[in-house]
Biopython code that builds the backbone (N, CA, C, O; Angstrom):
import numpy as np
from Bio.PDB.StructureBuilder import StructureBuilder

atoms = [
    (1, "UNK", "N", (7.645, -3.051, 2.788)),
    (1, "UNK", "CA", (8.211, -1.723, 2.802)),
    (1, "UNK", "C", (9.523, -1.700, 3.574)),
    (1, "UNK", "O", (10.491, -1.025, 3.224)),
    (2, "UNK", "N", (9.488, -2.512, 4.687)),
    (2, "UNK", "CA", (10.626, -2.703, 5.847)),
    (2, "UNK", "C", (12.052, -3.167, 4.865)),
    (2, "UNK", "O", (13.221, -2.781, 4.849)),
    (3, "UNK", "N", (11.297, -4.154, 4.115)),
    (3, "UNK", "CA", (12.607, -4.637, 2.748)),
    (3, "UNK", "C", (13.284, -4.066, 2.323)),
    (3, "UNK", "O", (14.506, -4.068, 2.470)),
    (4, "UNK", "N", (12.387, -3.204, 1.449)),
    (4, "UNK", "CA", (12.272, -2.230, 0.470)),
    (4, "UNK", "C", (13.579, -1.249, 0.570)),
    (4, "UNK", "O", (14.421, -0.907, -0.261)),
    (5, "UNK", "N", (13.343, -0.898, 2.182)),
    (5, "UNK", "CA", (13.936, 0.226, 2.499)),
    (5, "UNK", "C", (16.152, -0.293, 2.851)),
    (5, "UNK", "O", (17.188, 0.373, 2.875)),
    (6, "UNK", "N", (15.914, -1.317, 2.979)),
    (6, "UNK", "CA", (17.206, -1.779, 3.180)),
    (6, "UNK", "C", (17.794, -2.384, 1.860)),
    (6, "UNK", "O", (18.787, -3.111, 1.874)),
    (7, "UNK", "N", (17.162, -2.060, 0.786)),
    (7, "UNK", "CA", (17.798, -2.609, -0.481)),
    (7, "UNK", "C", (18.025, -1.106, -1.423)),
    (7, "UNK", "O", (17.125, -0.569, -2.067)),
    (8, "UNK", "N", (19.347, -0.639, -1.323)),
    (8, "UNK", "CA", (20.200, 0.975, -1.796)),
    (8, "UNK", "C", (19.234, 0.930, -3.478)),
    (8, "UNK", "O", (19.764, 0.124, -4.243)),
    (9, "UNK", "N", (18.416, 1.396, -3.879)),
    (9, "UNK", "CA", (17.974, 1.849, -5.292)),
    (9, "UNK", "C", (17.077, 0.967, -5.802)),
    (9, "UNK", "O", (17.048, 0.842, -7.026)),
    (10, "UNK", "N", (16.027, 0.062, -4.843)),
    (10, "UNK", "CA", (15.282, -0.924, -5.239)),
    (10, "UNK", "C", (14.075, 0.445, -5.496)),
    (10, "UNK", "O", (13.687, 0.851, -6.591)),
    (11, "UNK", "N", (13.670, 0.952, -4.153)),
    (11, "UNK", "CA", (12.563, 1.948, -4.089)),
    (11, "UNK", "C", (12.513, 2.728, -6.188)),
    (11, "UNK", "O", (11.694, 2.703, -7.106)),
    (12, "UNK", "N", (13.678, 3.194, -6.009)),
    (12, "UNK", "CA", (13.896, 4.574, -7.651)),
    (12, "UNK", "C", (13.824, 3.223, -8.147)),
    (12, "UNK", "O", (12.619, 2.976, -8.194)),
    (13, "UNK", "N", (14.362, 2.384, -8.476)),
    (13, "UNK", "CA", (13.842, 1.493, -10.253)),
    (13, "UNK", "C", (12.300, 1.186, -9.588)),
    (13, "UNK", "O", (11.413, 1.867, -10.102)),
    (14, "UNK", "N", (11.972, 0.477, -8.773)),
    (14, "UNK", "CA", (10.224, 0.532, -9.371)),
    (14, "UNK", "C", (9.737, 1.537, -9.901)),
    (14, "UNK", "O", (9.260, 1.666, -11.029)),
    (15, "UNK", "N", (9.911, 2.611, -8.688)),
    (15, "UNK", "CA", (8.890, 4.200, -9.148)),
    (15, "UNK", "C", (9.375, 4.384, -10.671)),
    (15, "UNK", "O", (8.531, 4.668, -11.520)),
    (16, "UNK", "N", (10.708, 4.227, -11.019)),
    (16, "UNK", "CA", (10.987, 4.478, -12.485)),
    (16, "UNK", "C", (9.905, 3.588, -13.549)),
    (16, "UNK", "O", (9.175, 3.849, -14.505)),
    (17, "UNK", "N", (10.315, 2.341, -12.709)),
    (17, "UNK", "CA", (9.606, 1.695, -13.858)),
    (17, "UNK", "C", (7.835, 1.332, -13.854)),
    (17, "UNK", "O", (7.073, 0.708, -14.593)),
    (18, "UNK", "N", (7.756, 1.833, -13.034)),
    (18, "UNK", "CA", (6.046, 1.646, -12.875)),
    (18, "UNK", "C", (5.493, 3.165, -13.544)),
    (18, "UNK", "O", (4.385, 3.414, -14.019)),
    (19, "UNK", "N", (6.078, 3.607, -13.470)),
    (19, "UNK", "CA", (5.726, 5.533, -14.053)),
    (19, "UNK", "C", (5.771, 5.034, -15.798)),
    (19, "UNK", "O", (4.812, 5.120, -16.565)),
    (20, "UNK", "N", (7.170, 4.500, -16.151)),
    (20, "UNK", "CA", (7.060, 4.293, -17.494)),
    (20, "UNK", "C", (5.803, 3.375, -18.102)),
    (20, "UNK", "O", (5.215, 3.567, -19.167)),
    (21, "UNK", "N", (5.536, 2.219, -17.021)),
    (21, "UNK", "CA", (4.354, 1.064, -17.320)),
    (21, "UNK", "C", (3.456, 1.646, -17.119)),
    (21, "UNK", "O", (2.420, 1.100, -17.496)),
    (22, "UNK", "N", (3.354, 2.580, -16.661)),
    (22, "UNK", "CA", (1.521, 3.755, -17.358)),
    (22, "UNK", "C", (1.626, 3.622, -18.947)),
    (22, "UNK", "O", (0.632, 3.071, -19.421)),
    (23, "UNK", "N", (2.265, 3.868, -19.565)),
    (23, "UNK", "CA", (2.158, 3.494, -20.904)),
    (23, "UNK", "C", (1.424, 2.291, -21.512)),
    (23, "UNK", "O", (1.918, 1.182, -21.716)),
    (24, "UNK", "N", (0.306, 2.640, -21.740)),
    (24, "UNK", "CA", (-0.295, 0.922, -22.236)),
    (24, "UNK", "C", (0.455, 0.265, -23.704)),
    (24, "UNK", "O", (0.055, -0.656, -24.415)),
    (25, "UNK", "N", (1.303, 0.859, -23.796)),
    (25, "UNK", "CA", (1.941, 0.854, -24.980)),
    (25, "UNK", "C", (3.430, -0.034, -24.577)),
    (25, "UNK", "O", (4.126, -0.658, -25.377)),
    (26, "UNK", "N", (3.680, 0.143, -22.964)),
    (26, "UNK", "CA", (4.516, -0.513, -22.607)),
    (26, "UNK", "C", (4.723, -2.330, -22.938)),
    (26, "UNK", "O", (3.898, -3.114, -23.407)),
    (27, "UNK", "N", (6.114, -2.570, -22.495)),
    (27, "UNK", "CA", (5.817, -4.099, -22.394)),
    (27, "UNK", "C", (5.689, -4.266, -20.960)),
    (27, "UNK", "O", (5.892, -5.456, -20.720)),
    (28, "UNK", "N", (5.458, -3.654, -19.947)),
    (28, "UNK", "CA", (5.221, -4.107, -18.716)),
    (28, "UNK", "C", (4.036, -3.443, -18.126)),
    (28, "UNK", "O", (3.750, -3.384, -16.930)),
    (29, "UNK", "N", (3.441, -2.993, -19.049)),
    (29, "UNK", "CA", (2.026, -2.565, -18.595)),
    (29, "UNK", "C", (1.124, -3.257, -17.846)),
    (29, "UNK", "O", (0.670, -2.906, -16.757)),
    (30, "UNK", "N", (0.700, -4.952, -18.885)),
    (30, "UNK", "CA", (0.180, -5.154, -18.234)),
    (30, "UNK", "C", (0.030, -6.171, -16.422)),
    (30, "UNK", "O", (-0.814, -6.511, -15.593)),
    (31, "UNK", "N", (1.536, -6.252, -16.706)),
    (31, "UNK", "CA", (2.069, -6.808, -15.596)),
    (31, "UNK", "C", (1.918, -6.039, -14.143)),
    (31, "UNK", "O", (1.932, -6.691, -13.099)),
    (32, "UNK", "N", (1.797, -4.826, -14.153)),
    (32, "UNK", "CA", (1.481, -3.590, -13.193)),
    (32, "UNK", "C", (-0.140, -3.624, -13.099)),
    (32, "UNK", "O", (-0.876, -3.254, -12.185)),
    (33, "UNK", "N", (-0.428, -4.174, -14.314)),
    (33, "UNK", "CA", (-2.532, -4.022, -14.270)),
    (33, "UNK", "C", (-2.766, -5.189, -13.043)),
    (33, "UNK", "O", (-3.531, -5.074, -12.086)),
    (34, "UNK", "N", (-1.867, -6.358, -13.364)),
    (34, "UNK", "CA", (-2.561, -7.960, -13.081)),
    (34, "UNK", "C", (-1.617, -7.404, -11.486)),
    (34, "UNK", "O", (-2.429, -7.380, -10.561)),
    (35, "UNK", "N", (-0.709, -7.138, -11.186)),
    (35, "UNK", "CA", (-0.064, -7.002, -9.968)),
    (35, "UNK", "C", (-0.886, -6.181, -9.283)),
    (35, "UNK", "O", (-1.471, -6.627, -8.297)),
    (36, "UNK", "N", (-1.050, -4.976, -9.650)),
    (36, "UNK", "CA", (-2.082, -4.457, -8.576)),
    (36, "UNK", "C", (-3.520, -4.485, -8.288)),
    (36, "UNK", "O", (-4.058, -3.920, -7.336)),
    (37, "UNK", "N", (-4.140, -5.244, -9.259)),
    (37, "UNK", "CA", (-5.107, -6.244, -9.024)),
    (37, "UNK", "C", (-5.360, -6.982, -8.189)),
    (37, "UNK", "O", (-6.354, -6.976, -7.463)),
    (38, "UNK", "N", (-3.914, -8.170, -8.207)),
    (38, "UNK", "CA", (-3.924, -9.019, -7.259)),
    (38, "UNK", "C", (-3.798, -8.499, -5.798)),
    (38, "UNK", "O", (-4.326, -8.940, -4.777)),
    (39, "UNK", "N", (-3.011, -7.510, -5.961)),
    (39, "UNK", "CA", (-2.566, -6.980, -4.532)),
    (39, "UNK", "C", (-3.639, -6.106, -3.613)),
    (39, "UNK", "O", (-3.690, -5.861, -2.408)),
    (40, "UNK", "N", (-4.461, -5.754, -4.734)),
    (40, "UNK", "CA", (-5.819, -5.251, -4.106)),
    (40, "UNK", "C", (-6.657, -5.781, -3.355)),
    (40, "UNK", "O", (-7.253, -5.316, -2.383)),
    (41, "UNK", "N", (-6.717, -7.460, -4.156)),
    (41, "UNK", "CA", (-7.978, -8.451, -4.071)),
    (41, "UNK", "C", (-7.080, -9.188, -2.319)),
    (41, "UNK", "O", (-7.802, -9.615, -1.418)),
    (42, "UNK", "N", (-5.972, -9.186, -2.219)),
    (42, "UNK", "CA", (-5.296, -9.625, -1.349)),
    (42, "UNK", "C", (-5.485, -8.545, -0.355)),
    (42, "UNK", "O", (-5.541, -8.937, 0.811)),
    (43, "UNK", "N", (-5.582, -7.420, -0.533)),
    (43, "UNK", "CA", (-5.357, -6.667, 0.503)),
    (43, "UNK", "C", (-6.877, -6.925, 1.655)),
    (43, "UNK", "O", (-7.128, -7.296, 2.802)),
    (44, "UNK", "N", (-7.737, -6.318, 0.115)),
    (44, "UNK", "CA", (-9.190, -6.547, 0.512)),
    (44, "UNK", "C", (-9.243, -7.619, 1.303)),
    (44, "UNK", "O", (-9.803, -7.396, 2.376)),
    (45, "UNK", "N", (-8.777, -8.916, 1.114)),
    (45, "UNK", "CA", (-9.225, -9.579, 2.029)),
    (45, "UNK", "C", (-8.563, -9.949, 3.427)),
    (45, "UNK", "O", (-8.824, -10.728, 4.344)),
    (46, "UNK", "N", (-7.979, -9.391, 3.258)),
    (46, "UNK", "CA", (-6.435, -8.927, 4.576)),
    (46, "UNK", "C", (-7.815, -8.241, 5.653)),
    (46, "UNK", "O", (-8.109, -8.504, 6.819)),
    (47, "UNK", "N", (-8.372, -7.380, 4.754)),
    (47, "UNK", "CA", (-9.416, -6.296, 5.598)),
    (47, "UNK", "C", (-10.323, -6.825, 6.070)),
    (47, "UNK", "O", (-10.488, -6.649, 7.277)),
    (48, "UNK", "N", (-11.161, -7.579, 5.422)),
    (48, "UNK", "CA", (-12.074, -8.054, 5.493)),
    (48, "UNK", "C", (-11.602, -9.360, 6.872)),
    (48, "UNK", "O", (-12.479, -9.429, 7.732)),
    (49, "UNK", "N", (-10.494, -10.226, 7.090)),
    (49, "UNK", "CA", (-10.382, -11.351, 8.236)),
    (49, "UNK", "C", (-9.843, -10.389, 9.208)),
    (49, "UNK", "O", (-9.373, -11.005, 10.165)),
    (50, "UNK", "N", (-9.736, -9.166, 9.325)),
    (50, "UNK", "CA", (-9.232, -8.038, 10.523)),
    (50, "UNK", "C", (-10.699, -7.629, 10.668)),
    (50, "UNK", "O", (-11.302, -7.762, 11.732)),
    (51, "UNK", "N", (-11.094, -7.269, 9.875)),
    (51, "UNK", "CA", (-12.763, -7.179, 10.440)),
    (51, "UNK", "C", (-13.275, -7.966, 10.965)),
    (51, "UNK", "O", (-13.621, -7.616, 12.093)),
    (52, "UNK", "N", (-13.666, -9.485, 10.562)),
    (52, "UNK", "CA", (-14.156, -10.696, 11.270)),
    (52, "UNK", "C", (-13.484, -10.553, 12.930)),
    (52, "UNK", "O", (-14.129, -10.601, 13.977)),
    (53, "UNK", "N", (-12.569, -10.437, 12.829)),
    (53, "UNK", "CA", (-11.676, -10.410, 14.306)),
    (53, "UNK", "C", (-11.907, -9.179, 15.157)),
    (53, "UNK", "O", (-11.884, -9.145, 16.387)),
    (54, "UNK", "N", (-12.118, -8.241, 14.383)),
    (54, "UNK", "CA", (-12.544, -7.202, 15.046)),
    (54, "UNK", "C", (-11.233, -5.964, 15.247)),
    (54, "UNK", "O", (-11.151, -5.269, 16.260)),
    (55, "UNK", "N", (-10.522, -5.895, 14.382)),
    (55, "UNK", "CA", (-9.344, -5.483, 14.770)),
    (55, "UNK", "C", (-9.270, -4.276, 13.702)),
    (55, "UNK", "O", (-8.335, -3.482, 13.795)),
    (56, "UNK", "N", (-10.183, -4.132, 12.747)),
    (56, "UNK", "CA", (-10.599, -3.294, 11.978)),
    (56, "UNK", "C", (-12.071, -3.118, 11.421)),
    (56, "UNK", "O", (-12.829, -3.961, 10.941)),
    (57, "UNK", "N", (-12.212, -1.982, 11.598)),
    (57, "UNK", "CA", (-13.384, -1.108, 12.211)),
    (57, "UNK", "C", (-14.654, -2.094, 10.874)),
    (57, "UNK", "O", (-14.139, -2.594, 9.874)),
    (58, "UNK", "N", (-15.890, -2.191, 11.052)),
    (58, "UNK", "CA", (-16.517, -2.992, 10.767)),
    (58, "UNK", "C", (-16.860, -1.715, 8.843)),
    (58, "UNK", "O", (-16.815, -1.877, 7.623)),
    (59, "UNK", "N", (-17.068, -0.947, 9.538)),
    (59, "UNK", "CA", (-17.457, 0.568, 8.677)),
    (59, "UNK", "C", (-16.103, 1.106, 7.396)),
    (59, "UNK", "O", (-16.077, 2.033, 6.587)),
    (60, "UNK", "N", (-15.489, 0.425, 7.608)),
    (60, "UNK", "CA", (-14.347, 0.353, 6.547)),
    (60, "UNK", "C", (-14.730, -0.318, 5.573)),
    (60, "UNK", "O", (-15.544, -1.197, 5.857)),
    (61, "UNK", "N", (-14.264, -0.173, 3.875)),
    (61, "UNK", "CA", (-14.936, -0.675, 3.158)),
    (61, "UNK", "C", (-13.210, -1.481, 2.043)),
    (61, "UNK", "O", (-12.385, -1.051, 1.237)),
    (62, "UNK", "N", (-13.482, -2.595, 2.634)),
    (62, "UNK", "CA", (-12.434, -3.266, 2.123)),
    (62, "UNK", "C", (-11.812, -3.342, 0.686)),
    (62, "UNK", "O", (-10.734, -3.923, 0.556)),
    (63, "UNK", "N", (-12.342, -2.869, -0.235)),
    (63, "UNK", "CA", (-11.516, -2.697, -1.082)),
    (63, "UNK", "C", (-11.324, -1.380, -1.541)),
    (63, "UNK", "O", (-10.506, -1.284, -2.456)),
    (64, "UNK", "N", (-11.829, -0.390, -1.175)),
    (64, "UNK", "CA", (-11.424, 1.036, -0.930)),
    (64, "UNK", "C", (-9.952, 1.446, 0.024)),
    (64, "UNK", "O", (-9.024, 2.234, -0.164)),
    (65, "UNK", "N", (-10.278, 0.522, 1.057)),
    (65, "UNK", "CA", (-8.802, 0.312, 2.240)),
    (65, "UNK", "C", (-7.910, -0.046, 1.308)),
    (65, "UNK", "O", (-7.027, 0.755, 1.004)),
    (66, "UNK", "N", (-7.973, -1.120, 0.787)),
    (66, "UNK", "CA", (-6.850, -1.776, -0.254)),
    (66, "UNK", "C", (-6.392, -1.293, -1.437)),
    (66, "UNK", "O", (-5.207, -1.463, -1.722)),
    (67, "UNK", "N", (-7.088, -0.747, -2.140)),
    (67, "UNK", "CA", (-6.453, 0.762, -2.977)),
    (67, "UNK", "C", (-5.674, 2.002, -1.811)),
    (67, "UNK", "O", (-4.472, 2.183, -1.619)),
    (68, "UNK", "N", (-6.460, 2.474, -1.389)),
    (68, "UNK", "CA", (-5.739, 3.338, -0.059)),
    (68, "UNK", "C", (-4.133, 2.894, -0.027)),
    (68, "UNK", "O", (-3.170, 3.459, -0.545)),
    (69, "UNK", "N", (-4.196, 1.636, 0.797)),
    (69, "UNK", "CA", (-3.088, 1.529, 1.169)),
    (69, "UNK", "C", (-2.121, 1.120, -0.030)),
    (69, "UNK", "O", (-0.944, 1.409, 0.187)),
    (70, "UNK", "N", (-2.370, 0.537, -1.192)),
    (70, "UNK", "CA", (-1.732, 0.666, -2.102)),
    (70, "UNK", "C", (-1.057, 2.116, -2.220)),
    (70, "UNK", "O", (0.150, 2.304, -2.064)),
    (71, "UNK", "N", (-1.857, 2.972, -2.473)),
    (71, "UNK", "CA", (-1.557, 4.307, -2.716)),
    (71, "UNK", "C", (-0.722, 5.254, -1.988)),
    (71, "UNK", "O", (-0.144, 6.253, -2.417)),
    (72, "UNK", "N", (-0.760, 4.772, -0.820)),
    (72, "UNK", "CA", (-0.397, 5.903, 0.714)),
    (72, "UNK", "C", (1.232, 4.504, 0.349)),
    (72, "UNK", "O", (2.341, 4.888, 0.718)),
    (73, "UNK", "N", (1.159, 3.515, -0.121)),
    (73, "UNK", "CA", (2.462, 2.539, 0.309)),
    (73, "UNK", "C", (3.358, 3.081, -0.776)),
    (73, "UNK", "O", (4.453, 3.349, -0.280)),
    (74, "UNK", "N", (3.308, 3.390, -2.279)),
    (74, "UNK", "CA", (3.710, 3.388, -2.919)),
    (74, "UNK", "C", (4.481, 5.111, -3.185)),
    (74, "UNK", "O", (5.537, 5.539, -3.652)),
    (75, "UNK", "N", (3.283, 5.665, -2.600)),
    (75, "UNK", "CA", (3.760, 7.353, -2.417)),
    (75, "UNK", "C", (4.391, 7.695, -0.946)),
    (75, "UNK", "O", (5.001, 8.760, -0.857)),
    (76, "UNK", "N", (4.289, 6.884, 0.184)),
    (76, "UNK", "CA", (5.642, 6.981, 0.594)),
    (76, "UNK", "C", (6.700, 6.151, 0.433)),
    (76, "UNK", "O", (7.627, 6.185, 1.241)),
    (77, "UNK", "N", (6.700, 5.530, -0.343)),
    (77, "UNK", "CA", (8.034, 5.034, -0.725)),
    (77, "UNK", "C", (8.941, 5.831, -1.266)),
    (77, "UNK", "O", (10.158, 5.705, -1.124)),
    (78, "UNK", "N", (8.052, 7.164, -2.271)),
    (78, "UNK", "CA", (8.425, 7.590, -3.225)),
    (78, "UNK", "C", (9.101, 9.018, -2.939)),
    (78, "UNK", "O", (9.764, 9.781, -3.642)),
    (79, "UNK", "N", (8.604, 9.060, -1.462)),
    (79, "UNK", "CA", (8.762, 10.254, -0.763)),
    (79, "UNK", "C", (10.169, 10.162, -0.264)),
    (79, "UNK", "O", (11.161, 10.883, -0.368)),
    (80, "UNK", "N", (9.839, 8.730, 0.463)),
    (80, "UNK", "CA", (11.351, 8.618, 1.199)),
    (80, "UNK", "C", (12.292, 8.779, 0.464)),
    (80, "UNK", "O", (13.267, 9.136, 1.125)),
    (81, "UNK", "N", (12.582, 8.668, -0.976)),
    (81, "UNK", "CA", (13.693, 8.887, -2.034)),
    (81, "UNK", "C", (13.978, 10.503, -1.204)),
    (81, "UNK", "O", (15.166, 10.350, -0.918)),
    (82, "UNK", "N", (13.764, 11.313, -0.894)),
    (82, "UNK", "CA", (13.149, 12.537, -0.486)),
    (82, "UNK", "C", (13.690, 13.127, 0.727)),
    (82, "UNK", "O", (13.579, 14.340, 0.907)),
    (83, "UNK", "N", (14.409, 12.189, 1.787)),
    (83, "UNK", "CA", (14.423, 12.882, 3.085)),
    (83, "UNK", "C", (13.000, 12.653, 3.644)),
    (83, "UNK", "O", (12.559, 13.748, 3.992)),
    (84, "UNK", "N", (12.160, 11.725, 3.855)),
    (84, "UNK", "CA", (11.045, 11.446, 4.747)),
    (84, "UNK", "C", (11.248, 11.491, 5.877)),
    (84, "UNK", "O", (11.959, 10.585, 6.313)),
    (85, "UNK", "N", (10.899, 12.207, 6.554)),
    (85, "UNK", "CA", (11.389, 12.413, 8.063)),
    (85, "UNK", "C", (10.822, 11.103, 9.120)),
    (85, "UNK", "O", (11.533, 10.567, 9.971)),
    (86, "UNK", "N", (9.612, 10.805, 8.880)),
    (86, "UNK", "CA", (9.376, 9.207, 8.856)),
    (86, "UNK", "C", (9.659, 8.024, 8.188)),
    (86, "UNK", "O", (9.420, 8.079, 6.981)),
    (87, "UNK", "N", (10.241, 6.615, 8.743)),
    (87, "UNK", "CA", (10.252, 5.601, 7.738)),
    (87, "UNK", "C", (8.650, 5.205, 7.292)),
    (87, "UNK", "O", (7.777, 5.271, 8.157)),
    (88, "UNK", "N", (8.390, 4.891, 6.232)),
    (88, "UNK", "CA", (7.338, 4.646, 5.409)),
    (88, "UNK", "C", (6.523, 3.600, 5.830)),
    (88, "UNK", "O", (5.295, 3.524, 5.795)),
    (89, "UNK", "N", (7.513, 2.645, 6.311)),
    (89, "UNK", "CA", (6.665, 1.469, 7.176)),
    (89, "UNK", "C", (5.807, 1.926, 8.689)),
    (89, "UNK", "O", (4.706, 1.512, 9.051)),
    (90, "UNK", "N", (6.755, 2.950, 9.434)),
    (90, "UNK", "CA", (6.275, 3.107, 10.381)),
    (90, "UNK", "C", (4.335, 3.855, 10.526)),
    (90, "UNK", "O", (3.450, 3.484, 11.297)),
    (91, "UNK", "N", (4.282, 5.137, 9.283)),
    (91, "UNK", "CA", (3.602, 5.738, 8.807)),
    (91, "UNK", "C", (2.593, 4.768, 8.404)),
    (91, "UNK", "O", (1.430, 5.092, 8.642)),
    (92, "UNK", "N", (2.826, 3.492, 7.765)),
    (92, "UNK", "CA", (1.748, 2.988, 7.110)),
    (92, "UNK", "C", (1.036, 1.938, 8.666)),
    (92, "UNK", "O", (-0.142, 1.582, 8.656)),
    (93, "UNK", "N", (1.799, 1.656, 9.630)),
    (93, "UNK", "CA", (1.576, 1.343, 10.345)),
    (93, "UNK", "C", (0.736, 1.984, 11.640)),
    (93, "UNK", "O", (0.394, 1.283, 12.592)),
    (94, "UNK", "N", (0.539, 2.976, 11.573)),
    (94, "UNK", "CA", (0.285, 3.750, 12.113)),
    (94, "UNK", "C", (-1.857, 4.200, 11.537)),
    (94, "UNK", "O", (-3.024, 4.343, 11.902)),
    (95, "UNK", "N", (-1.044, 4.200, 10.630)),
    (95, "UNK", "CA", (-2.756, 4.494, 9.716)),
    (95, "UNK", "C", (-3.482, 3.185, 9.656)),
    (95, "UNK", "O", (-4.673, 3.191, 9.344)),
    (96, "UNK", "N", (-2.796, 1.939, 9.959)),
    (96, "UNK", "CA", (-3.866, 0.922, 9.929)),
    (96, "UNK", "C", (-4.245, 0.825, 11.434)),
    (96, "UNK", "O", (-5.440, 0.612, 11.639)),
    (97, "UNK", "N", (-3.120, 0.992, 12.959)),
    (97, "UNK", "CA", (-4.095, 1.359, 14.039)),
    (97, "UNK", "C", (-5.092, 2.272, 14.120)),
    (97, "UNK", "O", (-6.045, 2.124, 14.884)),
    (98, "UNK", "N", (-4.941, 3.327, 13.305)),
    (98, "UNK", "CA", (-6.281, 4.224, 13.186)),
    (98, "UNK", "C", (-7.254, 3.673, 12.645)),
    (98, "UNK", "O", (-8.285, 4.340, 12.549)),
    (99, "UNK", "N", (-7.237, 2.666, 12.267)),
    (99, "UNK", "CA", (-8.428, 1.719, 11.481)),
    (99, "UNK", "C", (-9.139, 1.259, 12.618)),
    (99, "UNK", "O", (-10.356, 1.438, 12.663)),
    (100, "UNK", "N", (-8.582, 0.729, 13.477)),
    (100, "UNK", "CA", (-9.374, 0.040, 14.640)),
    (100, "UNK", "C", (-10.379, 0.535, 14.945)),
    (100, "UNK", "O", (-10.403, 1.752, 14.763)),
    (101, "UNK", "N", (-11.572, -0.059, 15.493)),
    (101, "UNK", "CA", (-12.546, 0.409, 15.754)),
    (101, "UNK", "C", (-12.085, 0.823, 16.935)),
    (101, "UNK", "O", (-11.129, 0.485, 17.632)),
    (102, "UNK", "N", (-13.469, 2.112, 17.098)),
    (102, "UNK", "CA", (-13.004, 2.871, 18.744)),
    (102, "UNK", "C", (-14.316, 2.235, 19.564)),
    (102, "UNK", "O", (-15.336, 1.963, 18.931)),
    (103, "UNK", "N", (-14.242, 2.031, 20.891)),
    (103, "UNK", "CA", (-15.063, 1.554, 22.261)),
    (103, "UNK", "C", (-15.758, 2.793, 22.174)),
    (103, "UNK", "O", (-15.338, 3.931, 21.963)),
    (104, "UNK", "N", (-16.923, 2.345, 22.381)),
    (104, "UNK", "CA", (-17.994, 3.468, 22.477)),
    (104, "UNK", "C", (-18.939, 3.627, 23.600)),
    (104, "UNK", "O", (-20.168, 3.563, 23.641)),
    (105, "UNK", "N", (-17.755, 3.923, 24.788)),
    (105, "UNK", "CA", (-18.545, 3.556, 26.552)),
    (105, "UNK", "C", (-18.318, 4.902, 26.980)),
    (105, "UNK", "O", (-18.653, 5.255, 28.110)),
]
sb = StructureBuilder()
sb.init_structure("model")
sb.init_model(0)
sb.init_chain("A")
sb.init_seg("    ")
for serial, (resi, resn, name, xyz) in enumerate(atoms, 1):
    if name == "N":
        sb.init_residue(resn, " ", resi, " ")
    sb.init_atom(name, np.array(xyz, "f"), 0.0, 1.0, " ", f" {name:<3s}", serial, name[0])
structure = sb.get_structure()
């Protein structure tokens, strides 16, 4: 996202072109199916070795997180086109310390 944000009109052509690749009719449809697939199955397990470590909450359900953050990454990206009064990275950063498990003393 940190990238993202320093490259002038990278953010508007994805959102452009990922809006059009809803079209299963597209030619880049299914390239958006197999990408966020992968990026899911990657995330999930991003979640899952932060759990082992303990650095995310045990009660989180790792591939629910990994759609999530797909979702919350891609819609503020889409925002920031927007005047986001937050950078998008910071925001997404922020929601994965809220992941941490809390001490219960």
């Amino acid at each position: 996202m940190r990238h993202n944000a320093d490259v002038p009109g990278l953010v508007q052509l994805y959102s452009t072109f990922s809006a059009e690749a809803g079209d299963p009719q597209h030619g880049a449809h299914e390239y958006f199916v197999e990408r966020y697939q992968l990026l899911r199955e990657a995330l999930a397990e991003g979640v899952r070795d932060r759990q082992t470590h303990g650095t995310i909450s045990p009660a989180a359900d790792p591939e629910k997180i990994a759609t999530l953050l797909i979702a919350l990454s891609d819609g503020l990206q889409i925002q920031s086109q927007f005047q986001l009064p937050d950078e998008p990275a910071d925001l997404l950063d922020h929601l994965i310390e809220l992941l941490r498990p809390t001490s219960r003393t």
